[in-house]
C-alpha positions in Angstrom: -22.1 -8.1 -0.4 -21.1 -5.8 -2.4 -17.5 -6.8 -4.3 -14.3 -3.9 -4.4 -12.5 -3.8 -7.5 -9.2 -5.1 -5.4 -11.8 -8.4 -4.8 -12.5 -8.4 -8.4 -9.2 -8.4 -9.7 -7.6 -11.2 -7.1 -11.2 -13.2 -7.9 -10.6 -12.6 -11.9 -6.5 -13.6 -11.1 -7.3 -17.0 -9.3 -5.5 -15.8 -6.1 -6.7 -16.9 -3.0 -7.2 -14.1 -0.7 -10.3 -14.0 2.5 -12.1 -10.2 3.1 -12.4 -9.7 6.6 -14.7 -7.2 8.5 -13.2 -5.1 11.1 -14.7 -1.7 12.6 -14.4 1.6 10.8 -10.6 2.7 10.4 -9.0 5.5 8.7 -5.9 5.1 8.6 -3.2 1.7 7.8 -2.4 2.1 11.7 -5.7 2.2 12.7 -7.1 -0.6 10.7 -4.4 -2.7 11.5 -5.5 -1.9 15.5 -9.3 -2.6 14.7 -8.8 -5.4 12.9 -6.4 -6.7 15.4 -3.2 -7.2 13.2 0.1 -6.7 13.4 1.2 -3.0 12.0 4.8 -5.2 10.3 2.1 -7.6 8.5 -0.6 -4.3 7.4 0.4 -3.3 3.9 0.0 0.9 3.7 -0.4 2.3 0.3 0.8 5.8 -0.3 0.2 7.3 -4.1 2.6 9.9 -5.2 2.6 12.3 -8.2 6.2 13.1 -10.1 4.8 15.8 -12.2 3.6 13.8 -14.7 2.7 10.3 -13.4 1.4 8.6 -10.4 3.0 6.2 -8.0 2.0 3.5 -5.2 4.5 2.7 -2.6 3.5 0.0 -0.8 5.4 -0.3 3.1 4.9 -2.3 6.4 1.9 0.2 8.4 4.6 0.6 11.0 6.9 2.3 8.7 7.2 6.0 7.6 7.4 6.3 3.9 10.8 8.7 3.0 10.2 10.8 -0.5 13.7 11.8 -0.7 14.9 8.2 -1.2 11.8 8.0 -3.7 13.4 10.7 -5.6 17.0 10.0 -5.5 16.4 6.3 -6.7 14.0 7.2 -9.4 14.8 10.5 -10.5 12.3 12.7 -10.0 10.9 15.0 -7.1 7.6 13.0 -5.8 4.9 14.5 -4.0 1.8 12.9 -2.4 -0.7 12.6 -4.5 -4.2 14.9 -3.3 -6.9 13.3 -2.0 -8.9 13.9 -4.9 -6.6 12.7 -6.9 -6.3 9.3 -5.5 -10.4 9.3 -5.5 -10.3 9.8 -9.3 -7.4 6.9 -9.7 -8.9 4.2 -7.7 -12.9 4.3 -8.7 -14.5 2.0 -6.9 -12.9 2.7 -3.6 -13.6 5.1 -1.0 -11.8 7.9 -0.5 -8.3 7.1 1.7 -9.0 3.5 1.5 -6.5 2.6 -0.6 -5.4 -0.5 -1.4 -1.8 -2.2 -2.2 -2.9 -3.5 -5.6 -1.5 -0.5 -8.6 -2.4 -3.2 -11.2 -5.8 -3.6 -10.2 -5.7 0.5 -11.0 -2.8 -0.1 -14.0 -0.7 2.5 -11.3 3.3 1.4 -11.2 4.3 -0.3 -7.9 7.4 0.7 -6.0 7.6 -1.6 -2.6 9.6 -1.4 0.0 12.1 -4.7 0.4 10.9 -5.9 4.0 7.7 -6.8 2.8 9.5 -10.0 1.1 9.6 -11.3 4.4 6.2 -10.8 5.2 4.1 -14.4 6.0 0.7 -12.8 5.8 -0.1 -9.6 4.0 -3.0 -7.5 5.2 -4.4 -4.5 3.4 -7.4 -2.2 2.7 -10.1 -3.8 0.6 -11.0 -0.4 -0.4 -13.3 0.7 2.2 -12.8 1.3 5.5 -14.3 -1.2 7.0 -12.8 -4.6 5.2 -9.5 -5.7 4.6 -8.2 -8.1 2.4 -5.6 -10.9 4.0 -3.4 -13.4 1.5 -0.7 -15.6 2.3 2.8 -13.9 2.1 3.7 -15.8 -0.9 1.0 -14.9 -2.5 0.7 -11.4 -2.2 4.6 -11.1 -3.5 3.7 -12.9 -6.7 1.6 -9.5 -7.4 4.5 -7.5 -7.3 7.3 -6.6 -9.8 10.7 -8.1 -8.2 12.6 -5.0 -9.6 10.6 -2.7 -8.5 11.6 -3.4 -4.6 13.8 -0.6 -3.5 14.3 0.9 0.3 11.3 3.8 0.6 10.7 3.7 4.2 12.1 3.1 7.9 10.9 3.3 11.6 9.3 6.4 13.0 11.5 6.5 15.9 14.3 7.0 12.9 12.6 9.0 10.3 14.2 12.0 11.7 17.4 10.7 11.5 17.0 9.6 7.9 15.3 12.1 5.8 18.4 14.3 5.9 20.5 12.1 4.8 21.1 12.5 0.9 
């Protein structure tokens, strides 16, 4: 088998993680479906561009990612990135299998707070057919602890939300 750079870095990091095989997904939602995990516990990775830097926002698969909070807490007016873009950022993987690991691809890491909570974390190995799964813990010890912020909510209130300033 073939090893993803998101394998290599966890291997090279001594962090236990397991790859499992699921069917052919393309999309967090999806994957989390095939591979029969819950959407809370399926880490999505979205990559925006600022203008003059790119982004990953990592956020529970059953949560809607909201730029406007993006931009009001950092600053600057995020878009998402293109798909060719992310193919050029994240060699290795295929394209819209993104993974939740920025450092593996030295990307900054903005994730949302209700991941702390999480007590497994699941997320694309960076294909679309394998996903990575680590222990909660584990998968927090990645991230940046200042770098947690509110970027997302339900879809049932996205509506709601993404006028609110």
């Amino acid at each position: 088998m073939n090893f993803l750079p998101t394998e290599t870095y966890l291997a090279e990091h001594q962090l236990e993680f397991e790859t499992l095989k699921h069917p052919q997904s393309f999309s967090a939602m999806q994957t989390a479906h095939m591979a029969h995990i819950s959407p809370s516990q399926m880490v999505k990775s979205v990559v925006l561009w600022n203008g003059e830097h790119f982004l990953m926002c990592l956020l529970p698969a059953s949560h809607v990612l909201v730029l406007s909070w993006i931009d009001n807490e950092t600053g600057h007016k995020h878009r998402l990135a293109t798909e060719e873009e992310v193919e050029k950022l994240l060699e290795g993987c295929e394209p819209g299998a993104v993974p939740a690991l920025g450092q593996a691809f030295e990307l900054p890491v903005l994730w949302d707070h209700c991941l702390r909570d999480l007590q497994d974390a699941y997320f694309e190995a960076g294909d679309h057919k394998r996903v990575i799964h680590m222990q909660g813990e584990d998968f927090l010890s990645l991230l940046d602890q200042d770098q947690s912020m509110t970027l997302c909510c339900t879809p049932d209130s996205v509506e709601y939300y993404q006028y609110i300033h």
